[in-house]
N, C-alpha and C positions, 0 to 999 in steps of 0.2 A: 298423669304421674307428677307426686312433687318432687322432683330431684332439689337439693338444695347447694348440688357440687357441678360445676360445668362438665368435670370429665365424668362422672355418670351419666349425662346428658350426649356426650358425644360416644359411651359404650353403648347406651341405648339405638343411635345411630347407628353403630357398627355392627352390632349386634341385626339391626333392620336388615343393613344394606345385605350382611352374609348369608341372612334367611332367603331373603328376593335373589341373589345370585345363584343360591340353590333351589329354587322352584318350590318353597317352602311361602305356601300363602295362607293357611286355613291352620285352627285348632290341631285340626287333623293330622293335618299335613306335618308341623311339629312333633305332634305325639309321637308318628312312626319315625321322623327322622334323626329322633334325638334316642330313638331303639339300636343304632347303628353307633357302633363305640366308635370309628373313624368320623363322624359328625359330631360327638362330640369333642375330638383331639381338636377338630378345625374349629370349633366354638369356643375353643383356648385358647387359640390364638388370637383371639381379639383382646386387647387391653384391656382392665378390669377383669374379665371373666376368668373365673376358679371353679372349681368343681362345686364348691358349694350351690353360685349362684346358675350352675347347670342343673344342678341338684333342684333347686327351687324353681325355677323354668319347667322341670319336667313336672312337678308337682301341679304348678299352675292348669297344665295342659292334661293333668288325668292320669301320669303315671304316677304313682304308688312309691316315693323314694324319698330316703332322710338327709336332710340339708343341715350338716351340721354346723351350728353356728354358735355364739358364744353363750346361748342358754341350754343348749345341750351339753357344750362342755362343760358349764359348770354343774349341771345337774348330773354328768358323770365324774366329775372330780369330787364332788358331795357325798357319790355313792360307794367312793374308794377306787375306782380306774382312773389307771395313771395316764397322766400326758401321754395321748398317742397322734398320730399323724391322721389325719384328714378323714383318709381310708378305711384306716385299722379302726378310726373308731363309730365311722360309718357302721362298716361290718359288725362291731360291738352293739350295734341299734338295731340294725337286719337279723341279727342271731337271737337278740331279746326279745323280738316281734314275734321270729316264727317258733322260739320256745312257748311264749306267753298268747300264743293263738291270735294274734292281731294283725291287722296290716299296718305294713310298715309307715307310710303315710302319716295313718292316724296316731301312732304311739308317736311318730317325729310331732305333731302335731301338740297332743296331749300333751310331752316332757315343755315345748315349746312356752303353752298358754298358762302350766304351771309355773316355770320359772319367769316367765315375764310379767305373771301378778296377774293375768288374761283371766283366769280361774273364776 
């Protein structure tokens, strides 16, 4: 990894060490245990970490979930949905996926590689 900020470097650390304390050593092993919403309250509490970058964690490891981050927003503020909170517009991504027959993943994916030029 390039981190280019020390304290990403030491979330990444903290992030290790709370997986290793909870017996969290494989792919696998992540996948189910970031299925458990109290695993991820505890993985808030590390410095750095938001729901986003739980969001994109879970993605890495094979669940299917939208990381909202600033080319989503702005590709829903383009589309006319207003500033909303973390969540709400999470849910506004999850709603449009299982309207538009997609998984969810992939459309976070898609809206992602369009607004960052990826395309």
């Amino acid at each position: 990894m390039n981190f280019n900020h020390s304290q990403k470097v030491a979330t990444a650390h903290a992030i290790t060490d709370l997986l290793t304390a909870n017996g969290v050593d494989t792919r696998d092993d992540l996948h189910a245990w970031l299925g458990q919403q109290a695993n991820r309250a505890v993985l808030r509490t590390v410095k750095g970490v938001g729901p986003k970058s739980i969001d994109y964690i879970g993605n890495l490891v094979g669940r299917s979930q939208v990381a909202v981050d600033v080319h989503l927003r702005t590709f829903a503020a383009d589309a006319g949905v207003p500033d909303l909170r973390y969540e709400q517009l999470r849910a506004v991504y999850e709603e449009a996926a299982a309207i538009l027959g997609h998984d969810q993943g992939e459309l976070e994916h898609a809206v992602w590689r369009y607004r960052s030029g990826a395309v």
